[in-house]
C-alpha positions as CSV (number, residue, x, y, z in Angstrom):
1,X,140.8,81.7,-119.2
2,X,143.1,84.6,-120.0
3,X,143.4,85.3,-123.9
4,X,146.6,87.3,-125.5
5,X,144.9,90.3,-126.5
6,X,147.3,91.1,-129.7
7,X,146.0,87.3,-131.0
8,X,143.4,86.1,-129.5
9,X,144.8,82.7,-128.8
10,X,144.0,82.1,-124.9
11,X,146.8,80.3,-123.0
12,X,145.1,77.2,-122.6
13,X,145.6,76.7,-126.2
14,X,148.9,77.8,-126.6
15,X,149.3,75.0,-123.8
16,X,147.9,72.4,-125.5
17,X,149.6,73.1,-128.9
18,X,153.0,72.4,-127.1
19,X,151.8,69.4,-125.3
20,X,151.0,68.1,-129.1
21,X,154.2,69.3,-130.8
22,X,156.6,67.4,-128.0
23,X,154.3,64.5,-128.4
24,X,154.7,64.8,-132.0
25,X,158.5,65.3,-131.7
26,X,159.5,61.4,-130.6
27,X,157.5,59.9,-133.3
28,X,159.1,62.4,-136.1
29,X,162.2,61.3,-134.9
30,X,161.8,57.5,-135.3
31,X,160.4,58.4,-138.8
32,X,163.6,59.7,-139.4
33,X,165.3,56.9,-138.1
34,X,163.1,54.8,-140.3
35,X,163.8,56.7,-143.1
36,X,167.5,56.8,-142.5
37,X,167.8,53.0,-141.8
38,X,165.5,52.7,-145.2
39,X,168.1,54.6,-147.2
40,X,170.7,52.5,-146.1
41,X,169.4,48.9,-146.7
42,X,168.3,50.1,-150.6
43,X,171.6,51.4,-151.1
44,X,172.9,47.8,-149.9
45,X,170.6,45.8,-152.0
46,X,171.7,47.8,-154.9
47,X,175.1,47.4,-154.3
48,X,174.6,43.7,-153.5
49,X,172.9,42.9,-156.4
50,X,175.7,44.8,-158.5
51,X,178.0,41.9,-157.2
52,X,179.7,44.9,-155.2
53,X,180.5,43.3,-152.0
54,X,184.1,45.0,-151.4
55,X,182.3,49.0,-151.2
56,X,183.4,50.9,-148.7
57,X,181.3,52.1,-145.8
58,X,181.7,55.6,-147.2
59,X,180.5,55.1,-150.9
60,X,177.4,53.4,-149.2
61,X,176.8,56.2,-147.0
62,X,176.5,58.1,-150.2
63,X,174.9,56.4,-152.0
64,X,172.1,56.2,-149.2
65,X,172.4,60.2,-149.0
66,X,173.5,60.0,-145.2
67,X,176.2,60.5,-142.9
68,X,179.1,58.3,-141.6
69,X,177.5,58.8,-137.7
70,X,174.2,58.0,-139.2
71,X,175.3,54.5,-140.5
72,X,176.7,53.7,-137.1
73,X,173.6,55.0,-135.2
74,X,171.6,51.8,-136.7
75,X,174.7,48.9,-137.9
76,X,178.2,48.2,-136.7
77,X,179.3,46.9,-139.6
78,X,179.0,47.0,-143.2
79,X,178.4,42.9,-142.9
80,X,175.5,43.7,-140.5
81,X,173.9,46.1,-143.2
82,X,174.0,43.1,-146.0
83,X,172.4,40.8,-143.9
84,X,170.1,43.4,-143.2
85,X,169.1,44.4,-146.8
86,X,169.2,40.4,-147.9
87,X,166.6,39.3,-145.1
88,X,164.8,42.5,-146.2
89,X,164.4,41.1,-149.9
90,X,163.4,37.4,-147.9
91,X,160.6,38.8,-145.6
92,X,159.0,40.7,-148.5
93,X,159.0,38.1,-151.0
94,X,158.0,35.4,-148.0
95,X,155.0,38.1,-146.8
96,X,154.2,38.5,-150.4
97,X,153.7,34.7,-151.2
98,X,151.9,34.6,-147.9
99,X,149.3,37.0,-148.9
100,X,148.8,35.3,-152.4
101,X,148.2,31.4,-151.4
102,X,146.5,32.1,-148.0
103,X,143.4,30.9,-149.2
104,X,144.9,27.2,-150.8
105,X,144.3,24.5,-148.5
106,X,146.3,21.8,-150.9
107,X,149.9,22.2,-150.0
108,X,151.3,20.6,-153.2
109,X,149.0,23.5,-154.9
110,X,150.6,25.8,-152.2
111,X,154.4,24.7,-152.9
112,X,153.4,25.0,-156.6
113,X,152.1,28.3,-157.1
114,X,154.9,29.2,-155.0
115,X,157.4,28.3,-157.0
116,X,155.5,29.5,-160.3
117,X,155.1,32.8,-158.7
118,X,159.0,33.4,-157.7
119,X,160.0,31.9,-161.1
120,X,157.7,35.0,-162.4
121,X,159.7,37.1,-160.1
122,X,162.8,37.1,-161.3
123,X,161.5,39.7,-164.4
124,X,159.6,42.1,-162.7
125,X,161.9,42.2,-159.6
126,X,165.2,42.5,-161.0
127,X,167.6,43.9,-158.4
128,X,165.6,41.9,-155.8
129,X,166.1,38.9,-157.7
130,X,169.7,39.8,-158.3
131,X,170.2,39.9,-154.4
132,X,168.5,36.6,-154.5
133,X,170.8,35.4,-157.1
134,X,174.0,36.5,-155.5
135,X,172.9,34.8,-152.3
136,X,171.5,31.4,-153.3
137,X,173.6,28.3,-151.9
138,X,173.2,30.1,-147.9
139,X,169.2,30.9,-148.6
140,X,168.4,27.7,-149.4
141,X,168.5,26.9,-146.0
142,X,168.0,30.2,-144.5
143,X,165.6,30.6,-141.6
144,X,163.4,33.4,-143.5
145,X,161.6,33.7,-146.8
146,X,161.2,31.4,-149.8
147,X,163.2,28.1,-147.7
148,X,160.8,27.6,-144.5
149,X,157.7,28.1,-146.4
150,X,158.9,25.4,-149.1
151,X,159.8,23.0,-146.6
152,X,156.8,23.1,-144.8
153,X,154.6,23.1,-148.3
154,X,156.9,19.8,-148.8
155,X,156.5,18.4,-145.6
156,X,152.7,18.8,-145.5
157,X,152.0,17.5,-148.9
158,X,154.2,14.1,-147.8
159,X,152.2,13.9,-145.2
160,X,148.9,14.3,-147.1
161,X,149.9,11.3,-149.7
162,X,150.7,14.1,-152.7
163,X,154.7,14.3,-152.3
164,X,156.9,10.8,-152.1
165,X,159.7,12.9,-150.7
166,X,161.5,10.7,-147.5
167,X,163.6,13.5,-146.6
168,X,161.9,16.8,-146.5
169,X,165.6,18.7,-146.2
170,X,166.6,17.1,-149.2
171,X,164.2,17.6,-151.2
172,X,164.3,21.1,-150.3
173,X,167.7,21.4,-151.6
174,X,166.4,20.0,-154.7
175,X,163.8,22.4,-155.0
176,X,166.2,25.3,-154.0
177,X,169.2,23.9,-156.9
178,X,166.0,23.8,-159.4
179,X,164.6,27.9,-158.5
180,X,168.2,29.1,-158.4
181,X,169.1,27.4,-161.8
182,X,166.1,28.8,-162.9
183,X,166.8,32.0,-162.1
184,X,170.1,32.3,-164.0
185,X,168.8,30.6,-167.1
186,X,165.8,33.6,-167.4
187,X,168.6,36.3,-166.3
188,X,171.0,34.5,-169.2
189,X,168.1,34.3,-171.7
190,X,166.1,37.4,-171.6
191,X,164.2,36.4,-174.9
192,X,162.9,33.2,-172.9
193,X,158.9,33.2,-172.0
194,X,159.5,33.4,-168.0
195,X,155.7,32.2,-167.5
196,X,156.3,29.4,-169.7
197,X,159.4,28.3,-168.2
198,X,158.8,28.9,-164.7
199,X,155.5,26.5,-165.2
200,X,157.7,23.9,-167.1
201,X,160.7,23.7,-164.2
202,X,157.5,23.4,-161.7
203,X,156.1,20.5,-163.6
204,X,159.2,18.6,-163.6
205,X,160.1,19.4,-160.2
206,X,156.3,18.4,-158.9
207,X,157.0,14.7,-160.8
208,X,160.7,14.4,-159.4
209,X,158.7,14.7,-156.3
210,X,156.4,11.7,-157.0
211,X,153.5,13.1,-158.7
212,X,152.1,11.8,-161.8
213,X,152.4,13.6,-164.7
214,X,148.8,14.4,-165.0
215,X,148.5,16.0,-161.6
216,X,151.5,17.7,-161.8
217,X,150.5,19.4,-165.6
218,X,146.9,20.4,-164.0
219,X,148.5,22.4,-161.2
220,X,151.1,24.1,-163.1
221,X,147.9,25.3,-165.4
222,X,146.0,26.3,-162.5
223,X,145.4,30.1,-162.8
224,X,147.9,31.8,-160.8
225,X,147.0,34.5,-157.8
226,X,147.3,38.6,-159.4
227,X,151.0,38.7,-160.6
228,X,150.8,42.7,-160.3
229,X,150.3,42.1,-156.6
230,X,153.5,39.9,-156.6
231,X,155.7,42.7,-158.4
232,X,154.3,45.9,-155.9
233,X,157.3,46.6,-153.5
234,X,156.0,46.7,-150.1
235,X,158.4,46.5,-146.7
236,X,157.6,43.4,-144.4
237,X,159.2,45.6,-141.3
């Protein structure tokens, strides 16, 4: 194996460190992408839950820190890059909620704690809230996040003889009216307990959906999964 005599590395080494550093260079380069397509959806959601929908392509480039050809690399539109940041917020809260009531086998307890949990939410999550919030009436029958997993906690739990609900999509609307209206009450009234409130519109929700108000009382005083856990930002991509 022949060696460069000035420093001692032998060419089958400076061979190899190549080979790594063009392997090495793809994956960089989707973590830049990554990065960049990151940047892009926080500046949305930030701009979304602002009530700024009218911002120009240009501002959000900046406020993202990235260039014009760099938005168009990953969205063709600005209305591409909402959607984008809003189903970001859905698959991170739905993931989240996952996570926390995997191990509930009751689906009324399951549709509860649910509900509790998001109604917690909306204080520690603020600008994910917000883009909630400013999104409500289309989410509630979205394909992703809070909506399927509530109508398939409903669904289950008429079926198991602990919800009288005889249309499943209806009383999902009902249960989406009731979070959203939530929502804005604790976002009106920041001096309101959240926990208190959130287990009170959960209560009357669980009865409105045929439970007795004895049942419905014990769940909502259930102890809840960790709420830190709820309130870490993690990505679902």
């Amino acid at each position: 194996m022949e060696t460069d005599i000035l420093t001692g590395v032998s060419r089958g080494e400076v061979v190899a460190t190549t080979r790594e550093a063009e392997q090495d260079q793809p994956n960089r380069l989707t973590r830049r992408k990554q990065r960049t397509r990151a940047a892009l959806i926080a500046a949305a959601q930030t701009f979304i839950a602002a009530g700024k929908l009218n911002v120009p392509v240009l501002e959000l480039t900046q406020a993202a820190d990235v260039g014009m050809g760099s938005f168009y690399n990953h969205f063709d539109s600005k209305e591409e890059l909402f959607a984008a940041a809003v189903n970001e917020v859905l698959d991170v809260h739905g993931a989240r909620l996952d996570k926390l009531i995997a191990s509930m086998d009751d689906p009324a307890e399951k549709f509860a704690c649910s509900f509790r949990l998001t109604g917690r939410l909306f204080r520690r999550r603020p600008q994910e809230s917000a883009v909630l919030l400013s999104n409500g009436l289309p989410l509630m029958s979205a394909d992703r996040g809070l909506a399927p997993r509530a109508l398939r906690d409903i669904i289950a739990a008429s079926d198991a003889g602990r919800f009288q609900v005889r249309d499943p999509e209806m009383g999902l609307a009902i249960a989406g009216g009731s979070l959203l209206g939530l929502g804005h009450l604790l976002m009106a009234q920041p001096e309101r307990d959240d926990a208190e409130t959130s287990d009170r519109f959960t209560e009357d929700l669980l009865r409105m959906f045929g439970m007795s108000a004895k049942e419905a009382r014990r769940l909502c005083q259930l102890p809840l999964p960790d709420i830190d856990e709820l309130s870490e930002p993690e990505s679902a991509a």
